[in-house]
C-alpha positions in Angstrom: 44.1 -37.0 -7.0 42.2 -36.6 -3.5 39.8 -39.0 -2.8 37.6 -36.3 -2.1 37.9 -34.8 -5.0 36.8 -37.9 -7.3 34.0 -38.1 -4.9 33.0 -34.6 -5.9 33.4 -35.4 -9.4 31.4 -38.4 -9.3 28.8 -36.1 -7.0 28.9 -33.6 -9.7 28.0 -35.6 -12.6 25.4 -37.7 -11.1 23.6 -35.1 -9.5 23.9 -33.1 -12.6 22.5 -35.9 -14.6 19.3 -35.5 -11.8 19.0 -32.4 -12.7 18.7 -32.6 -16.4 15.7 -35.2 -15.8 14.3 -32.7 -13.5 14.2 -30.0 -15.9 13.2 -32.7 -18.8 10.1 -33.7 -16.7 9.3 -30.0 -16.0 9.3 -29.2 -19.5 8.0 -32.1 -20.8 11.3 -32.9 -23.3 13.4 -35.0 -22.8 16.0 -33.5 -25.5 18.1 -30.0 -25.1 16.0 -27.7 -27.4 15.1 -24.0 -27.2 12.0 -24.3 -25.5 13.2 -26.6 -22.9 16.8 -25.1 -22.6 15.6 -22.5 -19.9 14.8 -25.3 -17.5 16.7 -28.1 -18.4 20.6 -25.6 -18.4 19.5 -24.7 -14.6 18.4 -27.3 -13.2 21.3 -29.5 -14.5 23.7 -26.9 -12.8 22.1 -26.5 -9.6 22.2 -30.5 -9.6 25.8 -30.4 -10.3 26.6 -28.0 -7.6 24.3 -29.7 -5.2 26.4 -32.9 -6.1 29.9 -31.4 -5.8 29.3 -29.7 -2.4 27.2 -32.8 -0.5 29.2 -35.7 -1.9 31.9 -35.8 0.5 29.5 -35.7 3.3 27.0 -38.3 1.7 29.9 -40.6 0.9 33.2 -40.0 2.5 31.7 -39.2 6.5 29.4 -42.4 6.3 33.1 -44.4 4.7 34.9 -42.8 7.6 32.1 -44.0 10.5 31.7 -47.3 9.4 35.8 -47.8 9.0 36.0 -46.8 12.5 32.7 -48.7 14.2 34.5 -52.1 11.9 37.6 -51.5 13.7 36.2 -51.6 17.0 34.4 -54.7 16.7 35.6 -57.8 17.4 36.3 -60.5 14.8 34.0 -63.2 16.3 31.3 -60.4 16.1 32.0 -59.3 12.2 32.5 -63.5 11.7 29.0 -63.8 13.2 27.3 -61.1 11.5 28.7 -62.3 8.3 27.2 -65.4 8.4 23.8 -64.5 9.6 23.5 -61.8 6.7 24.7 -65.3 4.6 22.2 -67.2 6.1 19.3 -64.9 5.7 19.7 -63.8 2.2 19.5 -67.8 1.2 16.6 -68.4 3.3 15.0 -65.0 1.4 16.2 -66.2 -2.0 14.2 -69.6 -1.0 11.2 -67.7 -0.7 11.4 -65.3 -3.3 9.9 -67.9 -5.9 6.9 -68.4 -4.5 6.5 -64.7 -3.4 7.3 -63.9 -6.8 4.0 -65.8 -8.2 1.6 -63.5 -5.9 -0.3 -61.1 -7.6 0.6 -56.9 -8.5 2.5 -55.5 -6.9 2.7 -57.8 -3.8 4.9 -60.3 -5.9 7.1 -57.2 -6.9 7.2 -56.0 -3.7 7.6 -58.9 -1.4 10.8 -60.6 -2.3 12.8 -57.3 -2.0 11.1 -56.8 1.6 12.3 -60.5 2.6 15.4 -60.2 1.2 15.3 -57.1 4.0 13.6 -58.9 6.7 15.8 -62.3 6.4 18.9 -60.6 6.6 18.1 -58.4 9.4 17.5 -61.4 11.6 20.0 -63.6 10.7 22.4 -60.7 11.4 20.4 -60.5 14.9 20.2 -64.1 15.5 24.4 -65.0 15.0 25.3 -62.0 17.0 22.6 -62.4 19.9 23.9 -66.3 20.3 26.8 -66.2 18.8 28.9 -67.8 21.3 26.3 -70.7 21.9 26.5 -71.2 18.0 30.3 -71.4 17.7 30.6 -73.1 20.8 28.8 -76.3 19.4 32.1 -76.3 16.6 34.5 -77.4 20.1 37.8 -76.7 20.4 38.6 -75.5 16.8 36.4 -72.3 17.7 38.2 -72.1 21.1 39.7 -68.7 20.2 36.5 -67.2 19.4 35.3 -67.9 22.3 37.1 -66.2 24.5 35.0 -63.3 22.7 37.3 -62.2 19.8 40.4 -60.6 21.8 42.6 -60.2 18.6 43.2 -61.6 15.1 45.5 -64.0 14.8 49.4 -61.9 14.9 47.9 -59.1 17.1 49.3 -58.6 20.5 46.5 -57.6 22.7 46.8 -55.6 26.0 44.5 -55.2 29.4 43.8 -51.9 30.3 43.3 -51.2 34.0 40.6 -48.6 35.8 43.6 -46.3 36.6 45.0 -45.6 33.5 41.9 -44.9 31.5 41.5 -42.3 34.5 45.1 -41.0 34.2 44.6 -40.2 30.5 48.1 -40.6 29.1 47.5 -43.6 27.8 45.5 -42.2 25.2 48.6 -40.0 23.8 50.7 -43.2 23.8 48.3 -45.4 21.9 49.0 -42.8 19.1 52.9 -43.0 19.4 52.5 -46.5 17.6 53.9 -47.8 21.1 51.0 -50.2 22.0 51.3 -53.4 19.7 48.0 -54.4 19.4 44.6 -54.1 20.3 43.7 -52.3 23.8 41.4 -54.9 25.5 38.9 -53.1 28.3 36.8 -56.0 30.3 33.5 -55.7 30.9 34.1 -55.3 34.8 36.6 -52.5 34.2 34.1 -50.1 32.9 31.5 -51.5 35.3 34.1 -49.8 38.2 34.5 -46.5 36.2 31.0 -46.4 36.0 30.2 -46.7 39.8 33.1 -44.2 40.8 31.5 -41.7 38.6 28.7 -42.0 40.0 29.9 -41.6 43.6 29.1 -39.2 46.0 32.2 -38.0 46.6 33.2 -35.4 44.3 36.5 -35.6 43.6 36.0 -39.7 42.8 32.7 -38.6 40.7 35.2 -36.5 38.4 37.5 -38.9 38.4 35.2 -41.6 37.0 33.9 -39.3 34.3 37.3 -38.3 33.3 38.2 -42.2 33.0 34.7 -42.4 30.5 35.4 -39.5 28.6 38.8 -40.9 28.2 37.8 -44.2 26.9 35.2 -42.5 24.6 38.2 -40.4 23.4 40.2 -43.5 22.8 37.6 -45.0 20.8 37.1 -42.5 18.5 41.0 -41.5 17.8 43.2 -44.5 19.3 46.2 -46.1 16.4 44.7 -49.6 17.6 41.3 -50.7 18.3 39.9 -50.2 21.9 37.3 -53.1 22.2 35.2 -53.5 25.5 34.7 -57.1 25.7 32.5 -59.1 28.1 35.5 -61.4 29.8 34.8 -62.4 33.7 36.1 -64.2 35.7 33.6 -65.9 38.1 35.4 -67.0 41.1 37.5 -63.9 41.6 36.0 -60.6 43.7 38.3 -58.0 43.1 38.8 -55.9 39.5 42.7 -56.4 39.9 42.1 -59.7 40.9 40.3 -60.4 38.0 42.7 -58.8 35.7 45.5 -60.7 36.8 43.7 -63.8 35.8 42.2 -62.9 32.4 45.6 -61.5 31.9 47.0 -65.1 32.8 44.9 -66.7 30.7 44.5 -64.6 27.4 48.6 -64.5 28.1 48.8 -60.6 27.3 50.4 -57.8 29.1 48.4 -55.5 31.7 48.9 -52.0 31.1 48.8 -49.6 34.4 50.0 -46.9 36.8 49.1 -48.7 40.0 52.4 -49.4 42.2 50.1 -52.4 44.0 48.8 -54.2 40.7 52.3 -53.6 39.0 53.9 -55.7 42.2 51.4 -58.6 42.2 51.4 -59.4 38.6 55.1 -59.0 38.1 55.2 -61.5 41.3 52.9 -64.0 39.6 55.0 -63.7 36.0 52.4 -61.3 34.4 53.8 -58.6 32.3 53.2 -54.8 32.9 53.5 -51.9 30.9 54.1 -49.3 33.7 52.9 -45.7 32.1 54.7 -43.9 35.1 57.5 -46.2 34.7 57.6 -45.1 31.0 57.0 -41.5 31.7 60.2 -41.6 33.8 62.2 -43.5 31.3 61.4 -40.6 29.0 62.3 -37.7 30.9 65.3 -34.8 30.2 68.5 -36.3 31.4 70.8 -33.7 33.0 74.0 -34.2 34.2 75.4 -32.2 37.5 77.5 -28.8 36.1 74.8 -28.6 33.7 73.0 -25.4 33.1 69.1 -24.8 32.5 66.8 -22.4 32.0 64.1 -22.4 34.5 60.9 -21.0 35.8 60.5 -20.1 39.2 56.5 -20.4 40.4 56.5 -21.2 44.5 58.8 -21.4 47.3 60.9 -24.6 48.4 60.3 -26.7 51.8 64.2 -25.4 53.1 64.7 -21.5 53.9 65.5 -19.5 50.7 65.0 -22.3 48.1 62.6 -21.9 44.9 60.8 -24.7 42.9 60.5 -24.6 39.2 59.6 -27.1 37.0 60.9 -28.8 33.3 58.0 -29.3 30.9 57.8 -33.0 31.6 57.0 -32.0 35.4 60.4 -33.1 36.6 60.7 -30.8 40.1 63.6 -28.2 39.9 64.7 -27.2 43.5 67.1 -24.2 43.3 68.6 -23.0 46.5 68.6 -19.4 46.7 66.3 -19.6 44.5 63.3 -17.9 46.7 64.4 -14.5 45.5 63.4 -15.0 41.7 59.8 -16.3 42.0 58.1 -15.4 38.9 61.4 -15.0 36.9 62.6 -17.5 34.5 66.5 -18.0 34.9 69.6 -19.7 34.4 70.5 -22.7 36.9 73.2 -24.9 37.1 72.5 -28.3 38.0 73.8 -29.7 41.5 72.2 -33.1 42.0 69.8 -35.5 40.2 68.1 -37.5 42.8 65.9 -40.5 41.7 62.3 -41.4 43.2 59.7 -43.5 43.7 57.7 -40.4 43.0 60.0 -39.6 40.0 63.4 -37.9 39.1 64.0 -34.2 41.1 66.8 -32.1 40.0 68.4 -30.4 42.5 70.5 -26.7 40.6 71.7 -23.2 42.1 71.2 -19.8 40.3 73.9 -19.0 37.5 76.5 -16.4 39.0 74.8 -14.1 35.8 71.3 -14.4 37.6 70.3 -11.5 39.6 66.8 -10.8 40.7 64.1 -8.4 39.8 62.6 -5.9 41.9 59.4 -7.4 41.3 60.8 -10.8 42.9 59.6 -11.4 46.5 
């Protein structure tokens, strides 16, 4: 059975319950009898529909934001909160006595609204100075001080400005390829904020793509994305910082920068390379092979046409100009590897001929 389905059920039968009293109180009887029966039948099933068609919504959607608002929190934040609640409801349970002894209704009133109050602010308190508090525990809270990267097992990794902007990162996190939690510094979304809001253009859309993206990622991601509030204060650049947060938190950076890729693997940081992976992934074709492709534009070299597999690997037919805008069979020549990526080099099939339509 569904879970939302028992939620209906349970929706069904309390509101349906609410609607009996409703009709009792309309009728004045609290008992099923022939004078009350024209209220009290109605109003119990309007109550039950009401309850079977809102439960889901009153129970399961609130269930579903706060699993995924928990998720992105970090432990030392949900430890913190946790013991603030703890630390207010004792203080309010202190108090209750006394408030208790106050005269009606204040001492009916009053130790529910402390109870309230107390807990409120200890939850504001721990999570306001939470790192002062658990920093006067030493060493043994060392790990919750560095902000609460990951629970303990989890393999956190550093996300970099350009590959929140690329995008594909997001599709991978679903994949189940990313171990653990994806860890984007403070300073990292500071720098996609001020390129969207640059003048330029084309860096202003690129910015908002990269917040848009992380929003995306926060919402749907596998793994936790948590934006945590790491510096590092005597370093200027972002990709010099990340190389030393990554150094010290001893996690992988994961980018599509050539630059940052080389300098971190030169100071014996890991990278996760997305074009790198992207590559890895690709169709492999041997030469004789045949394909089907579709020609869309014209080659750099006299008479050749450029197609395209649907992983974006390049397709360069030679005399292949003459079927633009035809889709046809090529056999594959050369496979010629990149910096850029992999680019298949084929001629047309001897069955290809083109259409009168071709230019």
């Amino acid at each position: 059975m569904s879970a939302s389905l028992i939620v209906r059920i349970i929706g069904l039968i309390v509101f349906g319950l609410i609607g009996w009293q409703v009709g009792a109180v309309i009728t004045g009887s609290p008992s099923l009898t022939s004078g009350s029966a024209h209220w009290i039948i109605p109003s119990t099933a309007i109550g039950a529909l009401i309850g079977a068609l809102i439960a889901p919504w009153l129970i399961l959607e609130p269930a579903a934001f706060m699993k995924r608002t928990i998720r992105q929190l970090p432990p030392q934040q949900i430890l913190a909160s946790t013991i603030g609640l703890a630390v207010g409801l004792v203080i309010a349970a202190l108090l209750a006595w006394p408030l208790s002894l106050l005269p009606s209704p204040f001492g009916k009133i009053l130790p529910m609204i402390g109870a309230l109050v107390f807990g409120y602010l200890g939850i504001t308190v721990m999570t306001l100075r939470q790192k002062e508090i658990f920093a006067l525990f030493g060493d043994r809270w060392s790990a919750l001080k560095e902000g609460g990267i990951a629970a303990p097992g989890e393999s956190p990794v550093l996300l970099d400005t350009s590959v929140i902007i690329d995008g594909r990162i997001a599709d991978i996190s679903h994949t189940g390829f990313i171990p653990g939690p994806m860890i984007v510094p403070r300073f990292v979304l500071n720098e996609l904020q001020y390129i969207a809001d640059s003048p330029d253009p084309l860096r202003r859309n690129r910015g908002r793509r990269g917040l848009d993206m992380l929003n995306r990622m926060q919402r749907e991601s596998v793994v936790p994305v948590r934006i945590v509030d790491l510096d590092v204060e005597d370093a200027q650049h972002v990709d010099e910082k990340l190389i030393r947060l990554a150094q010290r938190l001893h996690c992988p950076i994961v980018t599509n920068d050539f630059n940052l890729n080389r300098v971190a693997g030169l100071q014996g940081i890991s990278v996760l390379n997305v074009n790198e992976l992207a590559n890895a992934v690709k169709v492999v074709v041997l030469p004789g092979e045949t394909m089907r492709v579709h020609i869309i534009q014209e080659g750099k070299e006299q008479g050749q046409g450029v197609g395209y597999l649907d992983d974006g690997t390049m397709v360069v037919v030679e005399n292949g100009r003459q079927f633009i805008n035809q889709e046809i069979e090529v056999m594959v020549t050369k496979v010629l590897q990149t910096n850029a990526g992999r680019m298949i080099f084929a001629q047309p099939n001897g069955n290809s001929t083109p259409s009168s339509q071709s230019s």
